[in-house]
KEZA-655220 format. One record per residue (C-alpha): residue in one letter; x, y, z; residue number from 1. Coordinates in steps of 0.05 Angstrom, whole numbers, m for minus. Layout:
BEGIN
type:A, xx:X, yy:Y, zz:Z, seq:NUM
...
This chain:
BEGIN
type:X, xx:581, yy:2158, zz:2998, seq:1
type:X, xx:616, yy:2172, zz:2926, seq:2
type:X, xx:583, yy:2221, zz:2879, seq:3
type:X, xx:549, yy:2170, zz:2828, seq:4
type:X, xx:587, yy:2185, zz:2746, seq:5
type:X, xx:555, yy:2208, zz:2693, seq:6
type:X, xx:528, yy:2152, zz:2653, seq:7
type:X, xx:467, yy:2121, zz:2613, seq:8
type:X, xx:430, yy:2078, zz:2645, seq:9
type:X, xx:388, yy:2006, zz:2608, seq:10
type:X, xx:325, yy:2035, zz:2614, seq:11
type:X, xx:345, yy:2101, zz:2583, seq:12
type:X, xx:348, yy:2150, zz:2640, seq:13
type:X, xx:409, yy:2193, zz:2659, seq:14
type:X, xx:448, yy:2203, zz:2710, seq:15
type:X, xx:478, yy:2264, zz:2714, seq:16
type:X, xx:515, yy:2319, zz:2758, seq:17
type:X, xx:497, yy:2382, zz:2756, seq:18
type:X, xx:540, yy:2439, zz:2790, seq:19
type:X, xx:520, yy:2509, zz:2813, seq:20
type:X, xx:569, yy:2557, zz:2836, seq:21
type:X, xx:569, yy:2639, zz:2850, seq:22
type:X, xx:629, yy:2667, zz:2818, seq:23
type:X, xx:627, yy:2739, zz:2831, seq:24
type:X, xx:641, yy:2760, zz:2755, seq:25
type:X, xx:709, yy:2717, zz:2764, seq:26
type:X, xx:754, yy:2774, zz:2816, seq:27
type:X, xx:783, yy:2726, zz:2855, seq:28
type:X, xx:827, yy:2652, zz:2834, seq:29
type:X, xx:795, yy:2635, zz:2765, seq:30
type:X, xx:846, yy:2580, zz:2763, seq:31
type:X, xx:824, yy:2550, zz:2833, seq:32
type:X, xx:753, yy:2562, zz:2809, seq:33
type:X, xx:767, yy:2525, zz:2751, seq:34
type:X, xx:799, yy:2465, zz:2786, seq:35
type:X, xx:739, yy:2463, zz:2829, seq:36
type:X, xx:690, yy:2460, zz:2775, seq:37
type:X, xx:738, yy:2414, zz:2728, seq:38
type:X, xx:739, yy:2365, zz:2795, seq:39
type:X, xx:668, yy:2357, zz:2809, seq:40
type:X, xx:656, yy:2332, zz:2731, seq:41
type:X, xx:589, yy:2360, zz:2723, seq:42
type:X, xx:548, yy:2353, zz:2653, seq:43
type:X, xx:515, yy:2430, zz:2671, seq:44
type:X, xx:539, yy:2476, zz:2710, seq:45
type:X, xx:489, yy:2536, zz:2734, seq:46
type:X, xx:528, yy:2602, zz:2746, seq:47
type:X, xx:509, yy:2656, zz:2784, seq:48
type:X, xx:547, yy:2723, zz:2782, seq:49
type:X, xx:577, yy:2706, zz:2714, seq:50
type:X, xx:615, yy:2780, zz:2681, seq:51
type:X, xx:571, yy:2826, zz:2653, seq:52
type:X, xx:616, yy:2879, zz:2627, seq:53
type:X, xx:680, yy:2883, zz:2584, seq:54
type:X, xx:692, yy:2826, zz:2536, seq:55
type:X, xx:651, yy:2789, zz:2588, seq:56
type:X, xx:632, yy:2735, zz:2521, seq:57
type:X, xx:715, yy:2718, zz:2524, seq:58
type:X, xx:718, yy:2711, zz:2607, seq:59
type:X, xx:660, yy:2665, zz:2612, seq:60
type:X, xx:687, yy:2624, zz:2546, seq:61
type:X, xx:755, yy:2619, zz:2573, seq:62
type:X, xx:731, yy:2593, zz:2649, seq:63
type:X, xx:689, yy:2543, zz:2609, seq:64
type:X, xx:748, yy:2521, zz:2565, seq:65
type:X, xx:791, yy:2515, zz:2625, seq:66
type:X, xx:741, yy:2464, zz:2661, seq:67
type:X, xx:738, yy:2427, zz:2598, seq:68
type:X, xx:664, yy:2455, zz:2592, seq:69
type:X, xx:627, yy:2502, zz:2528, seq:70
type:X, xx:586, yy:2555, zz:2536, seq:71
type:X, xx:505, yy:2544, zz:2540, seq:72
type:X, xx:467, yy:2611, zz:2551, seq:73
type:X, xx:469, yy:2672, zz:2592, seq:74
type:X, xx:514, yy:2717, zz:2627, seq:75
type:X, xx:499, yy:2797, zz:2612, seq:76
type:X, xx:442, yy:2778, zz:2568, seq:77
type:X, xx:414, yy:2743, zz:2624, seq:78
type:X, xx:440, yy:2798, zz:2670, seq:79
type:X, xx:485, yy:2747, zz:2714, seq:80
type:X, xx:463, yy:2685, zz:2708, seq:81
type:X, xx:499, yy:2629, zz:2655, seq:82
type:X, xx:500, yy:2561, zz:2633, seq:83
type:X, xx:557, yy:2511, zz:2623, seq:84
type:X, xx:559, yy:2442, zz:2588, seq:85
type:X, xx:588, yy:2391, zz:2569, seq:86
type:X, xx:599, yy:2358, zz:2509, seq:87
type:X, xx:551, yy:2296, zz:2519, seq:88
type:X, xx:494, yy:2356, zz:2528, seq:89
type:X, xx:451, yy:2352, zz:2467, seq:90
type:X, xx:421, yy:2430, zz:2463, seq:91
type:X, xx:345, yy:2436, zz:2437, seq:92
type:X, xx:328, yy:2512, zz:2456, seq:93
type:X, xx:364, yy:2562, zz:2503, seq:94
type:X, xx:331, yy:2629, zz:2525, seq:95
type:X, xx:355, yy:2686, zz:2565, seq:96
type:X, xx:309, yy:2724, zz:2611, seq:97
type:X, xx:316, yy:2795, zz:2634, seq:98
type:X, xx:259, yy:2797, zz:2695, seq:99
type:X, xx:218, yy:2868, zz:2716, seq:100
type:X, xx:270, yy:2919, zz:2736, seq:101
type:X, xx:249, yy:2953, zz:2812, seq:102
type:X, xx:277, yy:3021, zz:2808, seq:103
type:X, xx:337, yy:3019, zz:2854, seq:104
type:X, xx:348, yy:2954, zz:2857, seq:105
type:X, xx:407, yy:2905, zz:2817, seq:106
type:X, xx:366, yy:2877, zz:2749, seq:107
type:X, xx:348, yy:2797, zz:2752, seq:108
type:X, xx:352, yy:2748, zz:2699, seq:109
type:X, xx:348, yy:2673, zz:2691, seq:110
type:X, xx:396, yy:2635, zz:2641, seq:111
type:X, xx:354, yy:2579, zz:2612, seq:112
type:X, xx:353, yy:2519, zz:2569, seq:113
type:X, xx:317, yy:2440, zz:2541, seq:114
type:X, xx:378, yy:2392, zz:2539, seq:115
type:X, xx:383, yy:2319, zz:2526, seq:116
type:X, xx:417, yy:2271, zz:2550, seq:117
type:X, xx:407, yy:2203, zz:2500, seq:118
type:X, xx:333, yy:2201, zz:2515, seq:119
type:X, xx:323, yy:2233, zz:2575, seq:120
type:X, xx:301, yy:2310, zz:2564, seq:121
type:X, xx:313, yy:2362, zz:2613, seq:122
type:X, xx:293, yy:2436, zz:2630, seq:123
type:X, xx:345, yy:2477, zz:2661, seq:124
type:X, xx:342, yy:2545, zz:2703, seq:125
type:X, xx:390, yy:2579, zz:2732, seq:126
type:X, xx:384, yy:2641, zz:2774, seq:127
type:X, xx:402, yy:2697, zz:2824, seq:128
type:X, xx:352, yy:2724, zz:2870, seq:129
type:X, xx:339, yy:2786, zz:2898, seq:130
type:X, xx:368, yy:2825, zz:2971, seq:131
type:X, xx:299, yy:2836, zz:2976, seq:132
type:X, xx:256, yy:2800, zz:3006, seq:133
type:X, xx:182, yy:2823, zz:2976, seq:134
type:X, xx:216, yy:2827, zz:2907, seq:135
type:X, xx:249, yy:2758, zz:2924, seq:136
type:X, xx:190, yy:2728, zz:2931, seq:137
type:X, xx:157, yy:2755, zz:2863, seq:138
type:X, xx:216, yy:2728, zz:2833, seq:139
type:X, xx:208, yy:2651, zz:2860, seq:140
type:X, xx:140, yy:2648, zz:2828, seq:141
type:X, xx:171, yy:2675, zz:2757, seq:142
type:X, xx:214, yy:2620, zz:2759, seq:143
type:X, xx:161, yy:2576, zz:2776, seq:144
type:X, xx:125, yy:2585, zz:2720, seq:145
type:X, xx:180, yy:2601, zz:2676, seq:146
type:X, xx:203, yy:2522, zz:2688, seq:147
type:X, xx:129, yy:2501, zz:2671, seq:148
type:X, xx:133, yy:2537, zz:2608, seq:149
type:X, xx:203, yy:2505, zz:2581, seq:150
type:X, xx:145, yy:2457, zz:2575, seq:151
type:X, xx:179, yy:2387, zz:2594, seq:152
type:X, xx:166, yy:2339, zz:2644, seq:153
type:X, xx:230, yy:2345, zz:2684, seq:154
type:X, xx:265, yy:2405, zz:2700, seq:155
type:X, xx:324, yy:2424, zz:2745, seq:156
type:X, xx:329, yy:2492, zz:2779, seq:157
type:X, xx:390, yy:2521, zz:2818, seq:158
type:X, xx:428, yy:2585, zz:2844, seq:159
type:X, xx:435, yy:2638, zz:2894, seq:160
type:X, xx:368, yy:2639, zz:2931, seq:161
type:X, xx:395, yy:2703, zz:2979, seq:162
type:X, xx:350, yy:2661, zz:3028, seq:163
type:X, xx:358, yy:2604, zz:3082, seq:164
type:X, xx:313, yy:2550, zz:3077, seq:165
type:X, xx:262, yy:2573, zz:3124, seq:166
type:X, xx:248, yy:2638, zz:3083, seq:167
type:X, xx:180, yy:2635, zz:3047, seq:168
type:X, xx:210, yy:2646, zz:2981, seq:169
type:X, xx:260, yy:2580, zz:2992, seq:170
type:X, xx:196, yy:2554, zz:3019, seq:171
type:X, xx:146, yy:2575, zz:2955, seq:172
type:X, xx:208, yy:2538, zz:2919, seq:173
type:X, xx:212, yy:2472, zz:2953, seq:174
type:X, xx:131, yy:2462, zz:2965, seq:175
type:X, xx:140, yy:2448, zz:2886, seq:176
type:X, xx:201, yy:2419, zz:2880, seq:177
type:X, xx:252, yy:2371, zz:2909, seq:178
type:X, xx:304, yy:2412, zz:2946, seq:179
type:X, xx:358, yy:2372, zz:2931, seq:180
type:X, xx:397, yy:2375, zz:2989, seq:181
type:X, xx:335, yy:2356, zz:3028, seq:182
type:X, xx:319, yy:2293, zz:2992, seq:183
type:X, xx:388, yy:2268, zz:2995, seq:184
type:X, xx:444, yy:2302, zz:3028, seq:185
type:X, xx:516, yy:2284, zz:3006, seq:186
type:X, xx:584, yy:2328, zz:3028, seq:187
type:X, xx:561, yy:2388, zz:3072, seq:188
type:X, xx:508, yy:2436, zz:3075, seq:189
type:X, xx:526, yy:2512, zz:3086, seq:190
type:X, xx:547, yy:2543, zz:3026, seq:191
type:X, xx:565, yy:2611, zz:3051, seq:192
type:X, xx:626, yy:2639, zz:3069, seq:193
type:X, xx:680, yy:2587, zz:3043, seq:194
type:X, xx:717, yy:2618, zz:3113, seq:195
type:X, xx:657, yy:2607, zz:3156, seq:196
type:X, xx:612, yy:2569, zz:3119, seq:197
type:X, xx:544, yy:2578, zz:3168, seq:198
type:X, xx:485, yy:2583, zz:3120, seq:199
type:X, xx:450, yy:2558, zz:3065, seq:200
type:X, xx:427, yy:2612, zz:3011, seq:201
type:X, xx:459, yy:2562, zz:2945, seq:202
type:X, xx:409, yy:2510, zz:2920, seq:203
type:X, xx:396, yy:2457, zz:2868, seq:204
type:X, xx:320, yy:2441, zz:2859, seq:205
type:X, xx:286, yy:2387, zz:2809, seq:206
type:X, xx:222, yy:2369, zz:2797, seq:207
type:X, xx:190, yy:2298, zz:2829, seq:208
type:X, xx:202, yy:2256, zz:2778, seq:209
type:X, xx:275, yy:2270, zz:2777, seq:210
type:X, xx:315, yy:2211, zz:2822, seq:211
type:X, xx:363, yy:2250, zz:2865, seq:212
type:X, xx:424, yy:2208, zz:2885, seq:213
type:X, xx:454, yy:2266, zz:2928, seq:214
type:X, xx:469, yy:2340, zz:2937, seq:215
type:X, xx:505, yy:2382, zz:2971, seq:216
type:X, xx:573, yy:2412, zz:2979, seq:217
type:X, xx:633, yy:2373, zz:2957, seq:218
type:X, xx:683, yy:2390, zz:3011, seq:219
type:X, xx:716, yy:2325, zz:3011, seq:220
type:X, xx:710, yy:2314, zz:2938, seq:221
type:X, xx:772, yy:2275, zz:2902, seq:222
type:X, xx:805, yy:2336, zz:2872, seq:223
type:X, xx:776, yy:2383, zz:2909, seq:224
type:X, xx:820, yy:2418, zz:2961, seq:225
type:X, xx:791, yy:2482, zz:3022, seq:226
type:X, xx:852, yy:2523, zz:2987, seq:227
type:X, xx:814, yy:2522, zz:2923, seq:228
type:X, xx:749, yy:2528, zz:2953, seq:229
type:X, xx:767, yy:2590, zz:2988, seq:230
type:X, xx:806, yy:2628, zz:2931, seq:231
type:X, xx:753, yy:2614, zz:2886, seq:232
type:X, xx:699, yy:2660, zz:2898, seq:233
type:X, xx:652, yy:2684, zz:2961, seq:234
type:X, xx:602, yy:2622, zz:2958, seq:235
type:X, xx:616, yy:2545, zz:2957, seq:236
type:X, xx:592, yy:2502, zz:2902, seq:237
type:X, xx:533, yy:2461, zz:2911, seq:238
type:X, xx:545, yy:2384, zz:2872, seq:239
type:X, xx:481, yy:2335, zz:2851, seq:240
type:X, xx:477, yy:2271, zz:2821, seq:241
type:X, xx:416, yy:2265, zz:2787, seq:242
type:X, xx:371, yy:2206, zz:2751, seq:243
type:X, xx:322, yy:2235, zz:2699, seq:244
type:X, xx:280, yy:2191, zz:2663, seq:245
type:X, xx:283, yy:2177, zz:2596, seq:246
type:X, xx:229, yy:2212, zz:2554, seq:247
type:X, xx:172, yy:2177, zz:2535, seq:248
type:X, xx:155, yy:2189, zz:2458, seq:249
């Protein structure tokens, strides 16, 4: 099966891809990574582990510009999490959330924002969850109701989970929404280690009324080679093609 393209459909809805991809605050190939992401053509792209520290504004704008891509929300303000997009993305609101800090433990954030795409309107999360599981947990039900409170009908959620899919937090996550790669799996699964790919802890998630076409990880994708995918970064990229209705006024 190809990837569907971007497009508009006749009855208004999008189709769209939407990327998310770990880059470990961009220490490994940023020009492979960037070849990856500029390959898979997505209209979003959900980052997880985007730089935090020195001039970390200039690293994530110069990834984005070198995948042909601007820069939505997030990154330190967000504590890791970012958002890319492209230039058919129309941009309502974005917000950057910093979540409770458990002493000890690596502060959470979610990067989100209300995009449209001609008239189809769409909430987007990205996010990185917890090593731990109990806080892990607390953490899927923040972002639960942080995607009912973008306050729009469809919504797409995606990131670094930390959690197989039969973990209860993955589980809390998909008993409300589509996981992706679930509904309709396209490319390959296991998204971690690009040397030994054997799990699933990377995710894209969207709520029911959103049409997925197919997710997954785009080994085989034109443009896309394993080199690239393994000098990267530590995690492989997780591709969907999405249809999201267009908004009814």
């Amino acid at each position: 099966m190809v990837m569907p393209n971007s497009r508009t459909n006749p009855d208004g809805s999008a189709t769209i891809r939407v990327l998310s991809y770990n880059i470990r605050s961009l220490r490994d190939d940023t020009d492979a990574l960037a070849r990856v992401i500029t390959a898979c053509a997505p209209d979003l792209v959900l980052i997880q582990e985007a730089p935090r520290f020195f001039r970390w504004r200039k690293k994530l704008a110069r990834l984005a510009a070198a995948s042909d891509l601007l820069v939505l929300s997030g990154g330190a303000t967000a504590s890791g999490p970012a958002l890319l997009c492209n230039l058919r993305t129309t941009v309502e609101r974005t917000e950057d959330v910093l979540l409770p800090l458990t002493p000890g433990l690596h502060r959470r954030g979610f990067a989100t924002a209300v995009v449209r795409f001609g008239r189809a309107r769409l909430g987007v999360l990205s996010c990185h969850l917890s090593l731990q599981k109990d806080e892990r947990y607390e953490q899927g039900g923040m972002l639960l109701d942080r995607l009912a409170a973008l306050g729009v009908e469809h919504a797409v959620a995606g990131g670094d989970l930390n959690e197989r899919p039969d973990g209860r937090t993955f589980r809390r996550l998909a008993a409300g929404l589509q996981d992706c790669w679930t509904t309709a799996p396209w490319g390959t699964e296991y998204t971690s280690t690009p040397a030994d790919p054997h799990q699933r802890i990377d995710a894209i998630l969207a709520t029911p009324g959103i049409e997925v076409l197919g997710c997954g990880v785009p080994l085989d994708h034109p443009g896309i080679t394993e080199h690239d995918l393994r000098a990267a970064t530590d995690h492989l990229p997780v591709l969907a093609a999405l249809r999201v209705p267009a908004t009814v006024d």
